[in-house]
N, C-alpha and C positions, 0 to 999 in steps of 0.2 A: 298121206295117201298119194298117191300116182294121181297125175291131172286127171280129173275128169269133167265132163264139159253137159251145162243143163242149161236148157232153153228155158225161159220166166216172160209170160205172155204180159201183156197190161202192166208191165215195168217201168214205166213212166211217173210213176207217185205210188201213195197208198202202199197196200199191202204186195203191190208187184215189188215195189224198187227197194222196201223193208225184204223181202224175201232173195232178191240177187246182190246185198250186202251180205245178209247171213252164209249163203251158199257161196259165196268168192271167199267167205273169212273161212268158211270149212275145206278151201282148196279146190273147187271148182273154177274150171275155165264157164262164164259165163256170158250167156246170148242173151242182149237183153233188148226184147222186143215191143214195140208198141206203136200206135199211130204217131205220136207227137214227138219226133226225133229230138229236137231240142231240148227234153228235158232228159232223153234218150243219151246226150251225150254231157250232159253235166254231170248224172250221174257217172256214166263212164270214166268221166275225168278223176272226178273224186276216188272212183274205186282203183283206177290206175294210179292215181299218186299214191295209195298205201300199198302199192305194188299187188293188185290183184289183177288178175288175168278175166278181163271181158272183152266184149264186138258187141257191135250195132246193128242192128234191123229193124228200118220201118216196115209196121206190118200191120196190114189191118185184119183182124183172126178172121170176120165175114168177108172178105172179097177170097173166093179160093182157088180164083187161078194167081194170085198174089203170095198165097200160102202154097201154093204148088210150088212157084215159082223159091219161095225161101228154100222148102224143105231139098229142092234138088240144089242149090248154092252150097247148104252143108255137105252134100257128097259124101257124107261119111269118115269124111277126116276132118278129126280126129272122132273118131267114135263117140257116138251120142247115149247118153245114159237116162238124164232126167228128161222128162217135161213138166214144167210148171204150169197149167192152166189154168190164170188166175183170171184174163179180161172178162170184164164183165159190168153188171151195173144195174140201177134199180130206174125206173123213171113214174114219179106222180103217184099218187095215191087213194084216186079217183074206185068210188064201187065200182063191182061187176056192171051194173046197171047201165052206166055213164061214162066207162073207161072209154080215152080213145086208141080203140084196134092200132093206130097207130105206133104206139106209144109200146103195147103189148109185141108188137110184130119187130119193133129193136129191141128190146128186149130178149125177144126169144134167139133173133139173129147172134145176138152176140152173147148171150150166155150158154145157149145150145147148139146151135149151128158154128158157131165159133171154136165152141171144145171139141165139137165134132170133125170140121173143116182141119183142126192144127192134128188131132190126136191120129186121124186117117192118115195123114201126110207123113207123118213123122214115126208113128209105128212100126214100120218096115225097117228106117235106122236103130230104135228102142230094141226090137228084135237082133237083130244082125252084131247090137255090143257082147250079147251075151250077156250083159246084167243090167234091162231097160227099166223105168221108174215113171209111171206117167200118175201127177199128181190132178187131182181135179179140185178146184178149190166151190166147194158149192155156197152153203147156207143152210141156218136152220132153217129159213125159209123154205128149204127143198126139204122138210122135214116132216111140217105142219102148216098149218094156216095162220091167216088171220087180217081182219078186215081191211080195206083197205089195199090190201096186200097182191091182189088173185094174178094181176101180173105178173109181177117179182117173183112169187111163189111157186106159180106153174114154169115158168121158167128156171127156176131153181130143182124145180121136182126133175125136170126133163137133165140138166147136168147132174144131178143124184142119180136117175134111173141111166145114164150112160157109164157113169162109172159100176155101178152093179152087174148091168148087160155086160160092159167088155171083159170085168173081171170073171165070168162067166164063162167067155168065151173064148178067151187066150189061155183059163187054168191050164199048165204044163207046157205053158214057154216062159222064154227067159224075163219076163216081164211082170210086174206085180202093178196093181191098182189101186193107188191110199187117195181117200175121199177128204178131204178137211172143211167143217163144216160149222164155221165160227158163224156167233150170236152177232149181241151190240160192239161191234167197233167205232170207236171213232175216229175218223181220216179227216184231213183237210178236205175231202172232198164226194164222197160218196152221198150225203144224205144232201148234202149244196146239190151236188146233180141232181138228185131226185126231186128235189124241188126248184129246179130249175133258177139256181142264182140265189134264193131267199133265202139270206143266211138267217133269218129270226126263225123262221120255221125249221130249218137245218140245228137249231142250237137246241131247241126245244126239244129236240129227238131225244137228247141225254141228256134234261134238265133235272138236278137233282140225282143224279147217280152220281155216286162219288166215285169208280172208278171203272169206266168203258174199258174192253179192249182197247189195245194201240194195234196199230202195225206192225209193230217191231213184238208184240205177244203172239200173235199168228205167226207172222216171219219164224219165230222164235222153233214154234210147233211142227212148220213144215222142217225145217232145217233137223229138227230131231227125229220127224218120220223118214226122208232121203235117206238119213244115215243110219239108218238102222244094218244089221245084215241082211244079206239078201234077199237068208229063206224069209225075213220077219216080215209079213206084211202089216200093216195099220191099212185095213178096209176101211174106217170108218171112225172116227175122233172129234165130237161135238166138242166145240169149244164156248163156252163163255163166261162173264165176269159172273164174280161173288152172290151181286145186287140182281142177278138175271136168273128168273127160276125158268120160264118158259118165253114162246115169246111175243107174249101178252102179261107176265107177271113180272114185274119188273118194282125193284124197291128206289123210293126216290124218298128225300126228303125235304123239307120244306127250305 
C-alpha cells in the first residue's frame, strides 16, 4: 500500500509500542507518541533498523495546549489517517467508599480527557485524508463493573461512551470509529502501576491463568481493524483470553 502515516498515543511500552510495530510492519509511516521520550526513541531505533518509517513526539495526551501544539506540527503533510488512542491506565483498587478522588481524577484526565483532548485536535486532519481511522482503545472495564474497580471503570465507560457519541456524530464523513476493548492483558507494566510498584500484588492479578493477553494479541487485533476497507467499520470488538468469561469469572488453577 501507499505510505500512509498513524499516530499511537502511550507508545512507550505495553500495548502502545506492541501496536506501532504491527502498524509500521503493515506499511504505515508511524508517529509514536508518549510522555517518556527515551523509550520513545529506542523503539524508534529498533523499528528503523528494520527499515520502517517512524518520528517522535513527546506528548502528554492531558496537557492540551501541548496536544494543540503537536497536532498543528503535523500540518497535514503527509496526510494523517489513523489515530491510535491507546494512553491510559488504571490507578489502586480502593472501594467507592475510601477511594482517593485523587487517584480517580488521573484517571479520568488521561483516559477521557486525553482521548478527547488528542481525538479533537486531530479530527480536522482524519477528515481532510479523505479516509480517517480514529481508534479508541477502551476496556472491558468500560463495559461492566466490578469491585474495586469504580475508578478505572467509570473512566473506561467515559472512553466507551466517546467513541459511540463521535461515531454518532461524524456518520457520513470520511471517518470511521473502531472501539477495542480488551479483558486481562498482561504487560510489564500496567497492573505494576496500579499498584503502585508492588510487583507481588501485580503478579497475583494472573496468578493461575495460563494464558493472559499479551500486547502483541491486542496490537495484533488493532492492526487487523485499521486495515480493514474503508467502508468496514469494527464499532466494537471485546477481546479476551480463553480462561476469562467475564470480568469477575476468570479460570485459574491451582
Amino acid at each position: 500500500m501507499s505510505t500512509r502515516t498513524a499516530v499511537v498515543t502511550g507508545a512507550s511500552g505495553g500495548i502502545g509500542a506492541a501496536t506501532a510495530r504491527k502498524l509500521a510492519e503493515a506499511g504505515y509511516h508511524v508517529v509514536l507518541t508518549a510522555r517518556r521520550t527515551d523509550r520513545l526513541d529506542a523503539l524508534a531505533k529498533e523499528l528503523t533498523a528494520d527499515g520502517r518509517s517512524v518520528s517522535v513526539h513527546a506528548l502528554d495526551v492531558t496537557d492540551r495546549a501541548a496536544v494543540d501544539a503537536f497536532a498543528a506540527s503535523l500540518d497535514g503533510r503527509p496526510p494523517l489517517h489513523v489515530l491510535v488512542n491507546n494512553a491510559g491506565g488504571a490507578l489502586g483498587t480502593d472501594p467507592v467508599a475510601t477511594a482517593d478522588p485523587a487517584d480517580w481524577r488521573q484517571m479520568f484526565e488521561v483516559n477521557v480527557l486525553g482521548v478527547l483532548n488528542v481525538t479533537q485536535a486531530l479530527l480536522p486532519a482524519l477528515t481532510a485524508s479523505g479516509d480517517g481511522t480514529i481508534v479508541v482503545i477502551s476496556s472491558t472495564a468500560g463495559l461492566d463493573t466490578y469491585e474495586g474497580g469504580g475508578g478505572y471503570v467509570a473512566a473506561k465507560h467515559g472512553a466507551h461512551v466517546i467513541a459511540q457519541t463521535l461515531r454518532l456524530e461524524i456518520v457520513g464523513t470520511p471517518v470511521r470509529v473502531i472501539e477495542i476493548a480488551p479483558g486481562m492483558v498482561k504487560t510489564d507494566e500496567f497492573a505494576l502501576t496500579r499498584f503502585r510498584g508492588d510487583a507481588e500484588r501485580a503478579e497475583a492479578v494472573y496468578a493461575g491463568v495460563a494464558e493472559p493477553l499479551t500486547a502483541d494479541d491486542v496490537a495484533d487485533t488493532i492492526a487487523w481493524a485499521v486495515t480493514r476497507p474503508a467502508h468496514v467499520n469494527v464499532d466494537l470488538l471485546v477481546l479476551r483470553p480463553r480462561a476469562q468469561a467475564s470480568n469477575y469469572k476468570v479460570h485459574r488453577t491451582p
